[in-house]
C-alpha positions as CSV (number, residue, x, y, z in Angstrom):
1,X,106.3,106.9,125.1
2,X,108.8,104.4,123.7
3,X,107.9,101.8,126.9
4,X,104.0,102.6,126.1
5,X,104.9,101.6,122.6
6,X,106.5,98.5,123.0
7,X,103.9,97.4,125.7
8,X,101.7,95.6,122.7
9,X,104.4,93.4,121.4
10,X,104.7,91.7,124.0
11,X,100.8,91.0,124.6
12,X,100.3,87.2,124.5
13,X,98.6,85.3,121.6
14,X,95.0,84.1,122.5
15,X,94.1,80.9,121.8
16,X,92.5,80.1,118.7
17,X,92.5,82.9,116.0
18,X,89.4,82.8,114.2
19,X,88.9,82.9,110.7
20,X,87.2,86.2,111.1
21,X,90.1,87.8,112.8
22,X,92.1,87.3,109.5
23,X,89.3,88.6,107.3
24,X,89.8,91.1,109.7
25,X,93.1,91.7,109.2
26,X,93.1,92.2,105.7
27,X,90.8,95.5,105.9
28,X,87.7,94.3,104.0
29,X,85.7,97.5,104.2
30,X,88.8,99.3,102.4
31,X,88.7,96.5,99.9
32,X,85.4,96.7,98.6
33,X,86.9,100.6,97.4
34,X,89.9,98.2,95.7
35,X,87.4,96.1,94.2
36,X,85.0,98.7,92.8
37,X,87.7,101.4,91.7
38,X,89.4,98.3,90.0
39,X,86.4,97.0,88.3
40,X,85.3,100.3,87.1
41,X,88.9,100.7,85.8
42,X,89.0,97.4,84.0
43,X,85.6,98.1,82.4
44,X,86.5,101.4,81.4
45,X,89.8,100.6,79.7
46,X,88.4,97.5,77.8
47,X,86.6,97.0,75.2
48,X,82.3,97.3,75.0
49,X,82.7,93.3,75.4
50,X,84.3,92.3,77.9
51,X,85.5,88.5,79.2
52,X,83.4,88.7,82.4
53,X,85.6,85.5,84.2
54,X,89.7,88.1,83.3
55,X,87.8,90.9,84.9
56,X,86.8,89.1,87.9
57,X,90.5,87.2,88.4
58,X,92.2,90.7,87.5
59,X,89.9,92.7,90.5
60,X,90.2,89.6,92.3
61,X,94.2,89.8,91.9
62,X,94.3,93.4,92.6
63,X,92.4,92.9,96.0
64,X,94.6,90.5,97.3
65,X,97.4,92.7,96.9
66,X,95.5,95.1,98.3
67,X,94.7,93.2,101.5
68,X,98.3,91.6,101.7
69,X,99.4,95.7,102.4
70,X,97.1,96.0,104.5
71,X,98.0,93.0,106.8
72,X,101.9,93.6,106.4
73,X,100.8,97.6,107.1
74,X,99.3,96.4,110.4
75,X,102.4,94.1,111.3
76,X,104.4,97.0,111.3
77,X,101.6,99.7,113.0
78,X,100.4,97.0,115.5
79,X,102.4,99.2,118.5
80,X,100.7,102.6,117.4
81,X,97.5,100.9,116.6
82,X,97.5,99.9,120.6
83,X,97.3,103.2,121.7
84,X,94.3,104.6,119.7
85,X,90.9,104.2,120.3
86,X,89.9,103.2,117.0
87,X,92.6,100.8,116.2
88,X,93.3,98.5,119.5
89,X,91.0,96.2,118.9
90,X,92.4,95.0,115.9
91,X,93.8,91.5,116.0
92,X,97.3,92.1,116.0
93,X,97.5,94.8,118.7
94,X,94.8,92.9,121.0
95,X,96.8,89.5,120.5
96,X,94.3,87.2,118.7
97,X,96.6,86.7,115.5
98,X,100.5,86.1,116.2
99,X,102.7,88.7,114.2
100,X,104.7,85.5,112.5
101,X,101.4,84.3,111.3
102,X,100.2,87.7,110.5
103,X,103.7,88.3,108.0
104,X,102.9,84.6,106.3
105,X,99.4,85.3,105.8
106,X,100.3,89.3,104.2
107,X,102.8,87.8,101.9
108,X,100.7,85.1,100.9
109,X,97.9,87.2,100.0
110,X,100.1,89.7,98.3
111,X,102.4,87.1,96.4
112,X,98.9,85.1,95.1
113,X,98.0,88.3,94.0
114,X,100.7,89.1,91.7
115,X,100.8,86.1,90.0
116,X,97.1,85.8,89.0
117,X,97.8,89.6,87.5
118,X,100.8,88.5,86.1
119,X,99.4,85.5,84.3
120,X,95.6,86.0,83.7
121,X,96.0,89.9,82.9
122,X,99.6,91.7,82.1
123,X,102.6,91.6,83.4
124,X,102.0,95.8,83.3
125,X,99.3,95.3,85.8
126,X,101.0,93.2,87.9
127,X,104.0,95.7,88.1
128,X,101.8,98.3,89.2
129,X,100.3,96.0,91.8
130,X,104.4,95.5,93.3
131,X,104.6,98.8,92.6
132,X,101.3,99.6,95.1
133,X,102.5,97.6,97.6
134,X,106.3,99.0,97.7
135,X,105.2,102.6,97.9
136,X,102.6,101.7,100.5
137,X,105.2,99.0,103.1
138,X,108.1,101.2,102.3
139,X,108.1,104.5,101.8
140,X,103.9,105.5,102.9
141,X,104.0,103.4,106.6
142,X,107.1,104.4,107.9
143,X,106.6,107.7,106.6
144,X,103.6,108.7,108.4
145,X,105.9,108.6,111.9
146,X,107.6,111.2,110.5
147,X,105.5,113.6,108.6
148,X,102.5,114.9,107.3
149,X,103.1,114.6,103.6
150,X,102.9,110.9,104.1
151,X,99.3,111.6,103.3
152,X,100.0,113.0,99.8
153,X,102.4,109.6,99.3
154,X,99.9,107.5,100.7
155,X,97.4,108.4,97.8
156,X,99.4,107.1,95.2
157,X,99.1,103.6,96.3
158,X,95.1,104.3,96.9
159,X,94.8,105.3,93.4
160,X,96.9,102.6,91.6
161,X,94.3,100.0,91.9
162,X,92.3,102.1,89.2
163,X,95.0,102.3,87.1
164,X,95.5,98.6,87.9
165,X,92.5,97.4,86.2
166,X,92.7,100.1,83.6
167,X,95.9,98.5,82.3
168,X,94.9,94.7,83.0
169,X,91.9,95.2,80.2
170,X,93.8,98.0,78.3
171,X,97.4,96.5,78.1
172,X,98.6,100.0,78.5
173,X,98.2,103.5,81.0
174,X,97.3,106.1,77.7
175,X,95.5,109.3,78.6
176,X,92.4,108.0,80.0
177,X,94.2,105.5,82.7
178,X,96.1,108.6,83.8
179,X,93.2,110.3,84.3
180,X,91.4,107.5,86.5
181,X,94.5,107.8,88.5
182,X,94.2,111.6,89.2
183,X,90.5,111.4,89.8
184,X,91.4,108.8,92.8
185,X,94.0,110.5,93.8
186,X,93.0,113.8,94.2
187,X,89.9,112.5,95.9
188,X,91.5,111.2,98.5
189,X,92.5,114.2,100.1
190,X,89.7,115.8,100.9
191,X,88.5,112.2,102.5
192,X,91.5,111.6,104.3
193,X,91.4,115.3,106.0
194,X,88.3,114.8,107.4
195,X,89.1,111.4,108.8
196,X,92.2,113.1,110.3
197,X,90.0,115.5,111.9
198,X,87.7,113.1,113.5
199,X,90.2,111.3,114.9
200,X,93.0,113.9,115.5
201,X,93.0,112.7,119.4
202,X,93.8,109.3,118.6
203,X,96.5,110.4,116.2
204,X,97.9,112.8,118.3
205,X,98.4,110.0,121.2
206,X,100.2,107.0,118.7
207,X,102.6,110.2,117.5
208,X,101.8,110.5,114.0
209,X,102.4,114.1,112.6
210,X,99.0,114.3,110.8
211,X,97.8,118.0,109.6
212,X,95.1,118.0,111.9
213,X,97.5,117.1,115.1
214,X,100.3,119.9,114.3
215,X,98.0,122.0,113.4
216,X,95.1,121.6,115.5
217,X,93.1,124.9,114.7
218,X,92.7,123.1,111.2
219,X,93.5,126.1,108.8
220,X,96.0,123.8,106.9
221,X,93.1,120.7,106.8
222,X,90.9,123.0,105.8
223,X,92.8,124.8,103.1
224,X,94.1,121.4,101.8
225,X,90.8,119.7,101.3
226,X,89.2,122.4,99.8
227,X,92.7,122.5,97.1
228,X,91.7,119.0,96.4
229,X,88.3,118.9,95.7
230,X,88.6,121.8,93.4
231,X,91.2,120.8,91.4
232,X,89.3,117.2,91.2
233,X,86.6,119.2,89.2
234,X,88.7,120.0,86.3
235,X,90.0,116.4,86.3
236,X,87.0,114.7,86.5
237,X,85.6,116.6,83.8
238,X,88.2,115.7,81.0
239,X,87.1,112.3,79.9
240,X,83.8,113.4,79.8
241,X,82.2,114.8,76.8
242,X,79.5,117.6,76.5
243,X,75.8,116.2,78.0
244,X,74.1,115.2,80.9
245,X,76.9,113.1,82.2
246,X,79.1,116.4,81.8
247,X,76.2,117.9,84.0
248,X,76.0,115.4,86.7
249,X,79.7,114.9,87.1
250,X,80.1,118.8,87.7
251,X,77.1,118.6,89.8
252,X,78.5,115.6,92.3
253,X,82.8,117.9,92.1
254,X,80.6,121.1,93.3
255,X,78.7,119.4,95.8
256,X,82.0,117.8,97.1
257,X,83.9,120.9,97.2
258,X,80.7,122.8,98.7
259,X,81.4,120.4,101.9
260,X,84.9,120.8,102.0
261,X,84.1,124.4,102.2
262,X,82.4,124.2,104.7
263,X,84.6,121.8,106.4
264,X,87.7,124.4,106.2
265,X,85.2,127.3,107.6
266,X,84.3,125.6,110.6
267,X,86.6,123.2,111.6
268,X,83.7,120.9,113.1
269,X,82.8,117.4,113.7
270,X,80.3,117.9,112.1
271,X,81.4,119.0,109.2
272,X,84.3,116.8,108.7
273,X,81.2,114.0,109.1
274,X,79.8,115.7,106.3
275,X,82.7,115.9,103.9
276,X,83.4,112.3,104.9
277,X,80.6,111.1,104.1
278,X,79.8,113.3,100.7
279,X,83.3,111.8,100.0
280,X,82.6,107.7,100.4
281,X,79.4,108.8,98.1
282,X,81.1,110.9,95.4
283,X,83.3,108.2,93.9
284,X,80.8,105.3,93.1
285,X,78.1,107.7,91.9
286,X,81.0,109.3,89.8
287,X,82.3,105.7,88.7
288,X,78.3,104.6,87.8
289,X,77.9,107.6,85.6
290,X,81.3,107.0,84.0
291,X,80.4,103.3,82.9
292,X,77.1,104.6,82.5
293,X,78.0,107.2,79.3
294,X,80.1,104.2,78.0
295,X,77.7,102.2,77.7
């Protein structure tokens, strides 16, 4: 395993990276979830008038931090990411971006970050931006090597950008930027067990410890994913007052935890598909109807 690990660092640097490999790099698809769950956070935390051009440099901000993790996150991965099927294809293990440049490009993005949050929002917001990126280089990467509750720590630095751009409008966390921050959190869960499941092959080969690859029956996937999405109803529910947005909130937690039901009876493809997908719906159609009833 350890020669089979080291094999990709020593894969030469093709010529020419392009400027789509470092797009790439910085995980756009996961940043348009930054960017959204930021914005709604900003919008519900300021005021009914907000300064259109500080909510776009404060999501703006929060995604460059965002994508500087990610690049320094793949630096560090770019030996596991070799062996899975999924993930080899990526610049850094398949040698189109250098590792050197890849590190100056990460802590660009992340230090250009922090200082438009610093000076165009809060220095709060910008705190909790270090504060994302810490938890998710130091303490979430090397973590999942070593265990599975690196998927519980790794959900703190997923939900922080809601919390970012709650603070960056609000100028503090109060009860309602908390609860943004459990709602992302807990959702998470449920998300990230199903895409363990669908790729508990490829996890199992790079060595990482996921539920799904110690336990591969899925009883402990199962059981966690349907924890989650119940206790996400109760959460979701609490900035919400009495009408049809109380209805269609409850609606979208039940029809989430009606998947993850389902999920944890069968232990399918096809269901953790399902949950998946209910999941990557859930949270912008529960962030529209949140702005939605404050408007």
């Amino acid at each position: 395993m350890k020669e089979a690990a080291s094999a990709p660092l020593t894969i030469e640097r093709r010529a020419g990276s392009s400027v789509a490999d470092y797009v790439q790099l910085a995980k756009p698809r996961l940043n348009v979830l930054v960017v959204a769950t930021s914005a709604a956070g900003y919008y519900l935390g300021g005021p009914h008038t907000l300064d259109l051009s500080l909510m776009a440099q404060a999501v703006i901000g929060t995604a460059f931090v965002a994508g500087g993790a990610a690049v320094l996150n793949q630096l560090y991965e770019r030996d596991t990411d070799a062996l899975m099927r999924r993930t080899r294809l990526r610049p850094l293990p398949d040698g189109r971006i250098a590792p050197a440049d890849a590190r100056l490009f990460g802590f660009g993005l992340s230090i250009a970050g922090l200082m438009i949050l610093a000076l165009r929002a809060n220095v709060l917001s910008a705190v909790l931006a270090l504060a994302t990126l810490t938890i998710y280089l130091v303490v979430y990467t090397p973590m999942k090597r070593r265990t599975p509750l690196a998927t519980l720590v790794g959900a703190v630095p997923g939900a922080l950008p809601a919390l970012i751009g709650w603070t960056a409008s609000h100028g503090s966390i109060a009860v309602g930027g908390a609860t943004l921050f459990a709602v992302v959190f807990l959702w998470q869960i449920p998300h990230f067990m199903a895409i363990a499941w669908l790729y508990r092959d490829d996890y199992g080969k790079a060595g990482f410890p996921m539920l799904s690859v110690i336990d591969p029956g899925g009883l402990r996937s199962g059981r966690q994913a349907v924890l989650f999405a119940a206790a996400l109803i109760p959460v979701s529910l609490a900035s919400i007052t009495w009408g049809l947005s109380f209805a269609v909130v409850l609606l979208l937690g039940l029809l989430q935890l009606a998947l993850a039901l389902q999920f944890a009876m069968t232990r399918s493809d096809r269901s953790a598909r399902a949950l998946f997908v209910g999941s990557i719906t859930y949270l912008p159609l529960l962030w529209t109807v949140m702005i939605l009833g404050k408007a």
